[in-house]
C-alpha positions as CSV (number, residue, x, y, z in Angstrom):
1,X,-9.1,18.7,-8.6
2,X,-6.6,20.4,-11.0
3,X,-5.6,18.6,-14.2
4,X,-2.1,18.4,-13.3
5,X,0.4,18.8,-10.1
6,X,3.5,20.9,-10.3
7,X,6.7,18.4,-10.5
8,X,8.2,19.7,-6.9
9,X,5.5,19.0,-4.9
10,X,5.2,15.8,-6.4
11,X,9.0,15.0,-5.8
12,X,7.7,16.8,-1.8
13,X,5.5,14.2,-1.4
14,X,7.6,11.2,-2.7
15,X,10.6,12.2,-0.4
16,X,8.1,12.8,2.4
17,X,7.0,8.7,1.9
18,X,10.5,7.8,1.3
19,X,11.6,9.1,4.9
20,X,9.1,7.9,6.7
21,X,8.5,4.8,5.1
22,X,12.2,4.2,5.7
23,X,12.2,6.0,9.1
24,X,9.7,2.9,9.7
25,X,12.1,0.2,8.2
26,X,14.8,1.6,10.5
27,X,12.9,2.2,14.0
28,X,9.6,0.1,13.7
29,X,7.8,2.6,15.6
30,X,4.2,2.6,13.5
31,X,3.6,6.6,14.3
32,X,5.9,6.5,10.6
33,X,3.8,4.8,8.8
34,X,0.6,6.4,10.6
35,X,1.8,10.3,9.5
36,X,2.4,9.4,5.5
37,X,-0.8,7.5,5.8
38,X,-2.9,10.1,7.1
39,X,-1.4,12.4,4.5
40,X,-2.2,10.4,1.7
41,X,-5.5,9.5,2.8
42,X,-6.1,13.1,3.1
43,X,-5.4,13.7,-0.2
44,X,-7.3,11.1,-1.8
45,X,-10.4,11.0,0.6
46,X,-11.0,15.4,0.8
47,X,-8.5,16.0,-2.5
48,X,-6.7,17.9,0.6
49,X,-2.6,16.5,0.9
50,X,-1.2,18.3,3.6
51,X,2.4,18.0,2.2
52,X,1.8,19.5,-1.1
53,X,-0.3,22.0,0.6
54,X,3.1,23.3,2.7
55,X,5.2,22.7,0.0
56,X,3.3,25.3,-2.2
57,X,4.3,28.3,-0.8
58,X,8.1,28.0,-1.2
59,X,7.5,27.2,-4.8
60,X,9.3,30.6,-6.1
61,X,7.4,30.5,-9.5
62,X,4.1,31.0,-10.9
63,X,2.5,26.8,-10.5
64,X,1.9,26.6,-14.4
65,X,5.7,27.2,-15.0
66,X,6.6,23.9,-13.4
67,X,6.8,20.5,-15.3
68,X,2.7,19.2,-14.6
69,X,2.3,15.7,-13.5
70,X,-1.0,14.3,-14.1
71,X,-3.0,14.7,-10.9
72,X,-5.3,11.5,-12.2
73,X,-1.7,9.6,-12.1
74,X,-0.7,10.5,-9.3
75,X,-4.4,9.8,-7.5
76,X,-3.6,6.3,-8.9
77,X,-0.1,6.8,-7.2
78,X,-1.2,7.8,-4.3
79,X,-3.9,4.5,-4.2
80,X,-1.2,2.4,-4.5
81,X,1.1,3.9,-1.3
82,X,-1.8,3.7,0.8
83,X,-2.6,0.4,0.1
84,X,1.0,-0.7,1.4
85,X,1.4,1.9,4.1
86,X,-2.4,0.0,5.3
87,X,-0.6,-3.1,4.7
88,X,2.2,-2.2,6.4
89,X,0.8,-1.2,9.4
90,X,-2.1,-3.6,10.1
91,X,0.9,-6.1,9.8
92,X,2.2,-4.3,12.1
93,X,-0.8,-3.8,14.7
94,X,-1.2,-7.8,14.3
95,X,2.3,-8.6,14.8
96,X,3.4,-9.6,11.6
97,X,6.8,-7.8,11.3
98,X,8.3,-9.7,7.7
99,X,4.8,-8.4,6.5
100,X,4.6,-4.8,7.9
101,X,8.4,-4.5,6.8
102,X,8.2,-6.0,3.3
103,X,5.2,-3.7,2.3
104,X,7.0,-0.7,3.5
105,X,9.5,-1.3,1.8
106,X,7.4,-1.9,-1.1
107,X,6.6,1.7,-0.5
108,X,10.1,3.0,0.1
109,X,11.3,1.6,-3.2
110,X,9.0,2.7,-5.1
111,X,9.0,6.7,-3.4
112,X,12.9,6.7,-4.2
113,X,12.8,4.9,-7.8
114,X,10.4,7.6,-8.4
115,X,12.2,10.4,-6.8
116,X,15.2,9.2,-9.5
117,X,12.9,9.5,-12.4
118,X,11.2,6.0,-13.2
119,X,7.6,6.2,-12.5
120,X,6.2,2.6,-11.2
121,X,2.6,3.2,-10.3
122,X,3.0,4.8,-14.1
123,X,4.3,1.4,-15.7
124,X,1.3,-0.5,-13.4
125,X,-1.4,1.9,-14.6
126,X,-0.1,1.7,-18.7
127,X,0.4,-2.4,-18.0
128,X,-3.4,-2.3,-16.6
129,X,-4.8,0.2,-19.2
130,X,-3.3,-2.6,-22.0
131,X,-5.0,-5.3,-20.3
132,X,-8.1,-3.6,-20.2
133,X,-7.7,-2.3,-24.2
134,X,-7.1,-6.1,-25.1
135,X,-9.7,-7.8,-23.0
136,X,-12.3,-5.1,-24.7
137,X,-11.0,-6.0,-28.1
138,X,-11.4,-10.0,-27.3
139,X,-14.9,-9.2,-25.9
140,X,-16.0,-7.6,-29.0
């Protein structure tokens, strides 16, 4: 797995959650959360994601010219949308619309605030990192 991930595909596979996360808000028709949850399953099962994968070749420069995002961050990222696009739809296999909807918009939120430039899975991983750090130090 690289070190890092060049800032537009990232932003590719944000926007790709976004819409069909919100596609799914709009239509309840579970094939939207199915596709980004396939995607992102891809990528964390086989290191394979499909959307960067087609978003690489219209990248114009050279990949280390980009801004890198941490590929380990966005592995955590990436645990974190599938989680609530699982959520999501087994909420919505079982009938449990307030659920399926909530957790995709969880999802949808969290795709766009990053899209804008406020990382959330970031601030939960630094939040969990600290309460690690501390428990280690009262442990000691």
């Amino acid at each position: 797995m690289p070190l890092s991930i060049p800032r537009p595909l990232v932003r590719l596979n944000q926007s790709f959650i976004f819409i069909f996360a919100t596609m799914f808000i709009i239509s309840s028709n579970w094939l939207f959360l199915a596709v980004p949850l396939s995607a992102g399953l891809m990528g964390l099962l086989f290191k394979f994601n499909p959307v960067i994968k087609a978003g690489k070749p219209f990248l114009k420069k050279p990949l280390n010219t980009y801004i890198p995002e941490d590929a380990e961050q966005q592995q955590f990222n990436q645990k974190i949308a599938v989680t609530l696009l699982t959520i999501s739809l087994l909420a919505h296999i079982s009938s449990i619309q307030w659920l399926a909807n909530t957790a995709a918009i969880m999802v949808a939120l969290a795709s766009l605030i990053a899209i804008l430039g406020f990382c959330v899975g970031c601030f939960v991983r630094y939040q969990w990192k600290q309460f690690q750090y501390r428990r280690s130090q009262h442990s000691s």
